[in-house]
C-alpha positions in Angstrom: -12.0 16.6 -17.5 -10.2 15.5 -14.2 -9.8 11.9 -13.0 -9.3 11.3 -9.1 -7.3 7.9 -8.7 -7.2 6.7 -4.7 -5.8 3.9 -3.4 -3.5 3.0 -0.2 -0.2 2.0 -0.7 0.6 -0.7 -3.2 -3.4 -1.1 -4.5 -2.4 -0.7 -8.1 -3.7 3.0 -8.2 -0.3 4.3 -10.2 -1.1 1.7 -12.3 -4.7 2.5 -13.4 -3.5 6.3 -13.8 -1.1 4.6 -16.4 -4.0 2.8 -17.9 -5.9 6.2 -18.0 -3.5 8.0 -19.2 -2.6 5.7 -22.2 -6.4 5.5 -23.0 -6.8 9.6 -22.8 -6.4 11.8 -26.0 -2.5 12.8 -27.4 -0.3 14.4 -26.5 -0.2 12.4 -23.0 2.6 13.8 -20.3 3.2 12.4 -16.7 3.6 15.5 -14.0 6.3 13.7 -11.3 6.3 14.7 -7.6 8.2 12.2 -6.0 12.1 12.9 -5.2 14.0 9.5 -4.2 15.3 10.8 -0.9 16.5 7.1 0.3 17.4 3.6 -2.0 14.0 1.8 -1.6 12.1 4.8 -2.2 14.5 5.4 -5.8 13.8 1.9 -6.4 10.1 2.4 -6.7 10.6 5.8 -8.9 12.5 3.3 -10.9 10.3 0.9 -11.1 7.7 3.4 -12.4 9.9 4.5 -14.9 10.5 1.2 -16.7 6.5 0.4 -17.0 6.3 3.4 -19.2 6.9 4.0 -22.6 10.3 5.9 -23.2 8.9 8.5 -25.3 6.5 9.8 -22.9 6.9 12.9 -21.8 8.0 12.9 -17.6 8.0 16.6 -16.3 9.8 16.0 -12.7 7.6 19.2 -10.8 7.9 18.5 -7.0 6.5 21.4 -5.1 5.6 23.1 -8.6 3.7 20.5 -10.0 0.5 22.6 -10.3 1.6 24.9 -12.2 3.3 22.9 -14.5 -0.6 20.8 -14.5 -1.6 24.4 -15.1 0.9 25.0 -18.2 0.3 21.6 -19.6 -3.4 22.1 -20.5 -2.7 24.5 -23.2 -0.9 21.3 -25.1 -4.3 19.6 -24.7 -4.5 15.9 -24.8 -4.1 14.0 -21.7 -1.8 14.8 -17.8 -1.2 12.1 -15.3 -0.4 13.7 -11.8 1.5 11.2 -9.8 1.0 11.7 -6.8 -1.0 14.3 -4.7 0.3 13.0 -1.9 4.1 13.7 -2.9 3.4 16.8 -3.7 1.5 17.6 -0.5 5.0 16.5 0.6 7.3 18.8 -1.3 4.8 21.8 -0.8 5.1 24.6 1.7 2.8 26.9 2.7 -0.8 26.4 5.0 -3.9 25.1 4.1 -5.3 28.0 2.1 -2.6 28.6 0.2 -2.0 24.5 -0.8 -5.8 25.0 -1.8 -5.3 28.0 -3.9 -2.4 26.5 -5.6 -4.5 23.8 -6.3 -7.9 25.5 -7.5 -5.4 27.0 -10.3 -3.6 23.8 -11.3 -7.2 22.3 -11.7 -9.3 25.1 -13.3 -8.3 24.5 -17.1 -9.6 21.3 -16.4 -12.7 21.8 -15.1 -14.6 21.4 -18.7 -15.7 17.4 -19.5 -14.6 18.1 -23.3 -11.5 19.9 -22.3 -7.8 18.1 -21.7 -7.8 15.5 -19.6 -6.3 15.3 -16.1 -5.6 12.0 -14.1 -4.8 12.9 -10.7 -3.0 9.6 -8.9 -3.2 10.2 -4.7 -3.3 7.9 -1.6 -6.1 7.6 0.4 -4.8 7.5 3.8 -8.0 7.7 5.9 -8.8 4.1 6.1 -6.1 3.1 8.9 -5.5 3.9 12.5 -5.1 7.1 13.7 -1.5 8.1 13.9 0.5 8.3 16.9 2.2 11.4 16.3 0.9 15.4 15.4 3.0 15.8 12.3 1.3 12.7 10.8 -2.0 13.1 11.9 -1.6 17.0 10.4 -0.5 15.4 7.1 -2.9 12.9 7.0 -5.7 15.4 7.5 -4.3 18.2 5.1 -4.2 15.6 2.0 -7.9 14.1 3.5 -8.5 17.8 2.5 -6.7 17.8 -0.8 -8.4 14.8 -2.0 -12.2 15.9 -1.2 -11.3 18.7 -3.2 -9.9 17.3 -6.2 -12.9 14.6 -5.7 -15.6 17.6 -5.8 -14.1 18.8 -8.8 -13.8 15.4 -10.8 -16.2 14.1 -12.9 -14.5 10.7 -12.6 -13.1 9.6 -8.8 -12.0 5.7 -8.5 -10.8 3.8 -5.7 -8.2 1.0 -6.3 -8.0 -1.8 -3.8 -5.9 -5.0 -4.1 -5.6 -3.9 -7.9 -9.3 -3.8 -8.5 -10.8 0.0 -8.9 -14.0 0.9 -7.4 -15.8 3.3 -9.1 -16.7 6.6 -6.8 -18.3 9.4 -8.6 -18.6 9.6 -12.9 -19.3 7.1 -15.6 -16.6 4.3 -16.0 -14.9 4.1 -19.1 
């Protein structure tokens, strides 16, 4: 089963992938992307890291965070991916090979009563258009990304000011 959690920055969308995740079946991992390349930026990994429980399992993936999503549904049980957009970040590669990658992270997924996987990603195309190429190319690649996870999901939310929206699916 896949969850698709949107949100812009600071909407509480990490947060509801926590609450997913805790509610999904054991055993329950967290798939990192992020990498703290400045202070403010390491202060909000940190920040993540002390709202969850110690003895969950954090699997720091960057660029190869699909295949370790991929590994992880052999354990079964529940996978938070946070964030889509990080690893759209850390990933290299065009279009149709970012897809590919992630048509194979999502397949074990695909089944309702299989493991469970939260996917966490901002929703950037709800501002201005960016100013600059390398942006807008960004911004359009993970508009991509995220209708893609979206058509695959059985469950797609959208989190604004903290309060989730529900997109697609059956709320839980």
């Amino acid at each position: 089963m896949i969850q698709l959690v949107l949100g812009g920055v600071r909407s509480g969308k990490s947060a509801l992938g926590e609450r997913l995740l805790a509610e999904g079946p054991a055993p329950r991992r967290v798939v990192v992307t992020g990498k703290a390349l400045d202070v403010a930026f390491r202060e909000r990994i940190l920040a993540h890291k002390r709202l969850r429980d110690p003895r969950l399992a954090v699997i720091e993936a960057g660029a190869e965070a699909m295949d370790a999503v991929a590994r992880e549904a052999a354990h079964g049980g529940t996978v938070l991916l946070d964030s889509l957009d990080f690893w759209l970040f850390a990933c290299h590669g065009d279009d149709a090979d970012r897809r590919a990658r992630l048509a194979r992270g999502l397949a074990p997924y695909a089944a309702p009563d299989g493991p469970r996987l939260v996917v966490v990603s901002s929703e950037t195309g709800l501002g201005p258009i960016a100013a600059d190429p390398a942006t807008r190319r960004f911004v359009d690649a993970l508009g991509t990304l995220n209708q893609a996870v979206a058509a695959a999901a059985h469950d797609v939310r959208l989190v604004a000011a903290g309060l989730s929206i529900q997109l697609k699916g059956n709320a839980a």
